[in-house]
C-alpha positions as CSV (number, residue, x, y, z in Angstrom):
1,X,-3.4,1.5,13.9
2,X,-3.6,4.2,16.3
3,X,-1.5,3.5,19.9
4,X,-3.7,3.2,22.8
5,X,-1.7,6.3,24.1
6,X,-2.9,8.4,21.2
7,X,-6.6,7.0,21.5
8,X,-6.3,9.0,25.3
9,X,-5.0,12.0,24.0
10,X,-7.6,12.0,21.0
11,X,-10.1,11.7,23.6
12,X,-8.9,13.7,26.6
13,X,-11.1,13.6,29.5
14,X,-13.5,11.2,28.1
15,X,-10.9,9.0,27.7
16,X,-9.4,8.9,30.9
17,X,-11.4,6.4,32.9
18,X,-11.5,3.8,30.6
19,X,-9.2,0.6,31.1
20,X,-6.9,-0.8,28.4
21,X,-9.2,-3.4,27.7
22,X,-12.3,-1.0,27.1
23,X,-9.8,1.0,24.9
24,X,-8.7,-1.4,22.7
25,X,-12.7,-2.8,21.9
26,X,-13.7,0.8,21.2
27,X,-10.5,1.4,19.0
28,X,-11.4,-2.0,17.2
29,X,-15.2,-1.0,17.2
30,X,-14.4,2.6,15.3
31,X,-12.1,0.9,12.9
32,X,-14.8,-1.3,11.9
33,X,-17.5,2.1,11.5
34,X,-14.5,3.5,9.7
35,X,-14.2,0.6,7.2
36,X,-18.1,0.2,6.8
37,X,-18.4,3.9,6.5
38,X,-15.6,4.3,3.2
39,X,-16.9,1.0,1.8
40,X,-20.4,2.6,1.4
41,X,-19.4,6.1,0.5
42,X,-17.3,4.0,-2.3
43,X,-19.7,1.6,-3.3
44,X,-22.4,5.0,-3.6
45,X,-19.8,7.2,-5.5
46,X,-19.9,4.0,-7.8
47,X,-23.0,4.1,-8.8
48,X,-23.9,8.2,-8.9
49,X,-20.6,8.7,-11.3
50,X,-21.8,6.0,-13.7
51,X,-24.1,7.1,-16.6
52,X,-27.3,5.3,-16.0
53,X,-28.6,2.8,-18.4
54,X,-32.2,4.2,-18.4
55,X,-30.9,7.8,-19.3
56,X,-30.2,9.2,-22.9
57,X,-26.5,10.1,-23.7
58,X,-25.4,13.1,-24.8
């Protein structure tokens, strides 16, 4: 997991005003987007590299 002092320097300015607190939920909250985020772009590349049932082989 990414230090709260490297969430500050990955978001400079924007970053400077928030409190540890408000830190850590947004850290947590864009870990969660991360993991919904790979899960779907997993679960789609699934299903696109799969030959289709419906379509002729070959």
């Amino acid at each position: 997991m990414i230090s709260l002092a490297e969430c500050r320097k990955i978001l400079g300015a924007a970053g400077r005003d928030l409190t540890d607190a408000q830190l850590e939920r947004l850290r947590r909250d864009l870990y969660g987007l991360a993991d919904i985020t790979v899960t779907h772009f997993l679960a789609t590349r699934n299903r696109t590299t799969e030959p289709s049932a419906k379509e002729p082989s070959g």
